[in-house]
C-alpha positions as CSV (number, residue, x, y, z in Angstrom):
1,X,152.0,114.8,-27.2
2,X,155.6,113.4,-27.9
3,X,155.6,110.9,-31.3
4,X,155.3,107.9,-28.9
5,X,151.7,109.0,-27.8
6,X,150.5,109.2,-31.2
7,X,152.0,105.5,-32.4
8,X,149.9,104.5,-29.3
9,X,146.9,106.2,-30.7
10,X,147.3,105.1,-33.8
11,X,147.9,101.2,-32.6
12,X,144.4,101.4,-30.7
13,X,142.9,103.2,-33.6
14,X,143.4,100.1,-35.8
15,X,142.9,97.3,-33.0
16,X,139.4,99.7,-32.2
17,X,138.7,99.6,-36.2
18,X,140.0,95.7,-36.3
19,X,137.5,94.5,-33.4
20,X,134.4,96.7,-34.9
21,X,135.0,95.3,-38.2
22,X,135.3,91.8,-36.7
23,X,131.8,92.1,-34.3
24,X,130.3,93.2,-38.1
25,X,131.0,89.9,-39.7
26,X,129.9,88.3,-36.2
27,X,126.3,89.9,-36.4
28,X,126.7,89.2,-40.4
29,X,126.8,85.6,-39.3
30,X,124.3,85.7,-36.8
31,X,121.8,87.1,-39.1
32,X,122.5,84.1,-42.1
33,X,122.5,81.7,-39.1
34,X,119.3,82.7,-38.0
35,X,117.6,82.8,-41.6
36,X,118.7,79.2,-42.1
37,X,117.4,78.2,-38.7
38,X,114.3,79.3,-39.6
39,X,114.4,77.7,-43.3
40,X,115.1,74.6,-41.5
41,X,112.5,74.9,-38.7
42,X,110.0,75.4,-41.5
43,X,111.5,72.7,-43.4
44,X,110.8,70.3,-40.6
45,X,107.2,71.5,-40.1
46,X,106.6,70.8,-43.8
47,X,108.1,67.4,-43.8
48,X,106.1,66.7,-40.1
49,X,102.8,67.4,-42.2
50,X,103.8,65.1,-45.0
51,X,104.5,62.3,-42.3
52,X,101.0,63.2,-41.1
53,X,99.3,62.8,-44.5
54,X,101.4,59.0,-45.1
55,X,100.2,57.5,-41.7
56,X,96.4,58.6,-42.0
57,X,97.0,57.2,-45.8
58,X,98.7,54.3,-44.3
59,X,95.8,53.7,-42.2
60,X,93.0,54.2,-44.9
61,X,95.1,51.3,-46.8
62,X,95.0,49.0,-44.1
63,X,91.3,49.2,-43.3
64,X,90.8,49.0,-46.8
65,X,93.2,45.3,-46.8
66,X,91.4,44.3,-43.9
67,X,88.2,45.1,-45.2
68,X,89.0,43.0,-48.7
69,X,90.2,40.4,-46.8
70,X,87.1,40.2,-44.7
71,X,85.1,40.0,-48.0
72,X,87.3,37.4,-49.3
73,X,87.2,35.1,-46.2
74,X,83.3,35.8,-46.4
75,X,83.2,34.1,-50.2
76,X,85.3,31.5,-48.9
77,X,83.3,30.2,-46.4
């Protein structure tokens, strides 16, 4: 193995070592990516319930105005 061989080794060594280190931060970055998907996934499940809860209470105030309104067009006839 003549001295050119080796530099040729040792150049693929570190472009091997380079691209390893490189796919690590990738799957790094997949895993974060993936946790704050999920945070936000059950962020929006959260905030869907909460919408939930203000129309049904949304609703119970509107019977409840139409119900006082009834009652005052009842005294007022």
């Amino acid at each position: 193995m003549g001295l050119d061989e080796l530099e040729q080794f040792g150049l693929l060594e570190q472009k091997i070592e380079s691209l390893i280190s490189f796919a690590n931060s990738l799957k790094q970055e997949k895993i974060n990516l993936e946790k704050r998907v999920q945070g936000q996934g059950e962020k929006i499940g959260s905030l869907t319930k909460q919408i939930e809860m203000l129309k049904a209470d949304r609703d119970l105030v509107r019977k409840r105005i139409a119900t006082l309104l009834e009652k005052i067009e009842e005294f007022n006839s």
